[in-house]
Each structure stands twice: as C-alpha cells, then as structure tokens.
Residue, then its C-alpha position, 0 to 999 in steps of 0.5 A: x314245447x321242450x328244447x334239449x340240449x345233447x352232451x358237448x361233443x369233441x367234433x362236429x358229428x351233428x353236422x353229419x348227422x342231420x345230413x344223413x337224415x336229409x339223404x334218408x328223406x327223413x329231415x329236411x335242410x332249413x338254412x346255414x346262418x353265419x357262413x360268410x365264407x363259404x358264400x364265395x364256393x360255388x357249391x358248398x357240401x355238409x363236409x364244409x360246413x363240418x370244417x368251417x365249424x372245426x377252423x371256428x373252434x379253433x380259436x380256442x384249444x381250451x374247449x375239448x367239445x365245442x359242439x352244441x348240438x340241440x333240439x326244439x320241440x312241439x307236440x305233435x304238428x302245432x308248429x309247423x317248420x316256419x315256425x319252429x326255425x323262428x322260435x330256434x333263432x329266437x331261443x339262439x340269441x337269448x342263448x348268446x349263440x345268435x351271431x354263432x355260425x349255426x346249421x338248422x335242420x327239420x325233422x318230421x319222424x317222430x309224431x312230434x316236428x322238431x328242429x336240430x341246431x348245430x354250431x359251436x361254442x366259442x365266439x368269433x374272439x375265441x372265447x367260450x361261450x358261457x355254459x352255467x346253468x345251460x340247461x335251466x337257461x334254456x327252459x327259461x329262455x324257451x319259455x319266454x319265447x312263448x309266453x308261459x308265465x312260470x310261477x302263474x302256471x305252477x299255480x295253475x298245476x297246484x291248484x288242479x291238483x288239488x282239485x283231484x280226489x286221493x286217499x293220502x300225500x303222497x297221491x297227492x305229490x304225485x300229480x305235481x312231479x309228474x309235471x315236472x316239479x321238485x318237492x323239498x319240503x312245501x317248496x314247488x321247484x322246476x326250472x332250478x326255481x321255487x314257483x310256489x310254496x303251499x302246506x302239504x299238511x293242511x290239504x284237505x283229502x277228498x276220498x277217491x269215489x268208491x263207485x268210479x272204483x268199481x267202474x274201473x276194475x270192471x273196466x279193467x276186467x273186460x281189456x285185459x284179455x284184449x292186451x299186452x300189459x304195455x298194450x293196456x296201459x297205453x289203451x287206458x290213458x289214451x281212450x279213457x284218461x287213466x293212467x298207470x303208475x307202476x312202483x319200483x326200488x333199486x331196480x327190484x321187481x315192480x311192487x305195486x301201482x298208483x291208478x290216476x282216473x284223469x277222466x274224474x280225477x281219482x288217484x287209487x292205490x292199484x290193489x284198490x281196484x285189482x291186485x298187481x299180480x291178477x294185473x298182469x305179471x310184473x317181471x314181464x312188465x317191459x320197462x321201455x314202455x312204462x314209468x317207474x315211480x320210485x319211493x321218494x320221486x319220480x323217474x318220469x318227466x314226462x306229465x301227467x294229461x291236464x296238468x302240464x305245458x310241456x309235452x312234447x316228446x321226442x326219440x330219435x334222437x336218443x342216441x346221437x353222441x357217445x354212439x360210436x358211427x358203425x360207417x363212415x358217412x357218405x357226407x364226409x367223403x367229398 
C-alpha cells in the first residue's frame, strides 16, 4: 500500500482531472464529502465542485497552491474500491484533512486500484492546514492504518538480508536500499526514522553458490536471443525470481551489473556470470525500463520481491501538475 502525494498546485485541475477520467471510462466517481452547500442544487457538475473549492481557499490568500491533490494505492487487486475509500478517509483524518471538503475518485487503469483525493489546505477558519514532514506523516499514518509494525518490519527485511549469499558489503547494502531503506553509517533509516542499527562490518559473508553461477549464465545464454534487453530483464525477475541491477554514474553510459538470484538468494557481480557487453549493448539499454543503481545509493524505491511491504506501483499519474492542459476540459464548460 503507498499513498502519494502530488506538488501543491495554484488551482484545482485535479478536480478536472479525475472527472475526465470518469468521461473516458477509466475512473469512476466514488463521493463528495463536506459540500454542504451544494446539497441545495438540484444537479451539482465537476465545475461546482471546482469553484466551491476555489471560494474555500479563499479564506486565506496567503497559500498560493491550496491544492492537495493525492493517491491511495495497492497491489494489483488486493483492495477493492469499498476498501480503499475507507482506508483514504482514514488516512484523511489522521492527516487533519477529515472535515476538509474532499472529492474521492477510483481508478483501475493501471494493474494496481487506486484512489485519488482532492481537496484543499486551508480550513473552514482560514488557516493552512500544517504541511511539515507531509510526506513522512503520510507514510507513517498509512502505515497505521494497516497495521505494519515499522521497526519489527526493518527487522524482518535485515534479517532476510542477511540470509542471502554476496561476495561483499555493498551486495549486501544493496537488498536493504532497494527496500527502501537509507544507510548513514549502521544506521537503517526509512520513513525519515532510524528503525534498526546492526555492524555492517562483522556480517558474516556466505559466497554466492558457484554452481547456481553456472546455472544462471546457461540460463542467460539460451533467452537472450529470445529478447530485447528490457524484454530480459523483465522475463528473468518475473518467471525465474532474478533480478538485474545495472550500475551508472553521472548519467554515464552503464558500466556494469549486480545479478540478485531471489529464487536462491545469490547476489553476483554481473561480469561473474556474463560480461555486460556480450549482455547486451549498454547504450541502447532503455532507461525507462530498467533502475540504475548509482555508486553510492540507489536510484529505485521500488523493492526487491521478498523483502518489501510496500509494492505497489502506479504511472498514470506521473504527470498530472507542471503539464500545462493542451484543451480546455469539457467539465469546465457548463
């Protein structure tokens, strides 16, 4: 389960936004909460809620972008929309957005069920409601909601970890910040907190089995020729539980790759088990479709298959503010 929160935003697109999907079939329009006076219209359209939410906000002409517009998110279909409204009104209130007036929307295309959240900032008294540390709190307040135990997960992910066979410390690093997790010295780090604390130096190191080595480059060997390198990639961690990490710096050409053998749980410098070049060619790798693991952290929060909670993952949303609307929306014209 992630929950997101998109840039503030000067006016209220997100209302149009979400009722376009509607139009387009691609959302549906769960329910207005707080609109006490537009009950008195007979039909109430997506412009109304737009300006009722512009006269809101301007009880304070402080805040230049009282928009809070924002995602709820699962894997896949494991909520369903029932659920995932409750959770959003949940997740709202520990926010101190719960008497805010608010619109919820559920969206099904992508393969992950989410729900988009739009309302404003500033309270019924005019004041702003408080934003510091928003995104933190809202991990942490999701997390409530559903129960994880923060510190006793970190554990869990440390400790299977641990459990994988690599050849040095930062194969070993690696598993944990693909989860998510910060690393500053024996520290483990996520939600801005320290969760756990272990000696990186006294980890024992259990060498990757040389026989899954062999294993994996016949493997390799005989789908290559089947894929594009994105097409690989994808195959390997989806069918067989391996995963590619490919290494980059300063956005320079790719110059090498962590092999993670889930389905064993081996960690390999790549050129152990075939050379980048006889790979694949590195300047065509398409960087949309793979993470790049920088020399000091990783690029990806997105985690690593038996070590995460959360996994969900979502695009369609990528570029909803700073995109300037090519068209007028229909909604806007009443």
């Amino acid at each position: 389960m992630i929950a997101k929160i998109f840039e503030a935003c000067a006016t209220f697109e997100g209302v149009f936004y979400n009722f376009d999907k509607v139009e387009e079939g691609k959302a549906e329009f769960i329910e207005a909460v707080n609109f006490q006076p537009l009950e008195a219209l007979e039909e109430v359209h997506p412009i109304d809620y737009y300006n009722y939410l512009e006269a809101h906000s301007a009880l304070n002409k402080n805040v230049s972008e009282p928009q809070l517009h924002a995602t709820i998110s699962t894997e896949e279909d494991n909520h369903d929309k029932i659920q995932l409204a409750e959770i959003a009104k949940s997740w709202l209130a520990k926010m101190l957005y719960g008497k805010q007036p608010y619109l919820l929307f559920f969206h099904q295309d992508t393969k992950n069920n989410h729900v988009h959240i739009v309302t404003t900032r500033i309270d019924s008294d005019g004041r702003k409601i408080n934003s510091a540390f928003e995104r933190m709190r809202s991990i942490a307040a999701l997390n409530q909601i559903m129960g994880v135990d923060e510190i006793k997960s970190a554990h869990k992910d440390l400790e299977k970890a641990k459990s994988y066979r690599f050849s040095n410390l930062s194969q070993s690093k690696l598993l944990l910040e693909k989860a998510g997790y910060t690393l500053k010295g024996n520290d483990i780090i996520k939600f801005g907190k320290k969760l756990a604390t272990t000696d990186f130096d006294k980890i024992e190191f259990k060498k990757p089995d040389e026989g899954r080595a062999y294993q994996l480059k016949a493997i390799f060997q005989k789908y290559k020729p089947r894929y594009d390198t994105a097409g690989l990639v994808n195959f390997l961690k989806s069918k067989m539980g391996i995963e590619l990490i490919f290494h980059s710096k300063d956005g320079k050409p790719i110059y090498g790759y962590t092999v993670i053998d889930h389905a064993q749980k081996n960690i390999y410098k790549g050129s152990d088990i075939m050379p980048l070049k006889e790979l694949t060619n590195p300047q065509l790798l398409p960087k949309q479709e793979i993470r790049l693991q920088s020399s000091k952290q990783a690029v990806s929060t997105d985690p690593a298959p038996q070590l995460s909670i959360n996994i969900a993952r979502d695009v369609d949303d990528a570029a909803v503010h700073g995109r300037k609307r090519k068209r007028k929306s229909r909604y806007q014209q009443r």
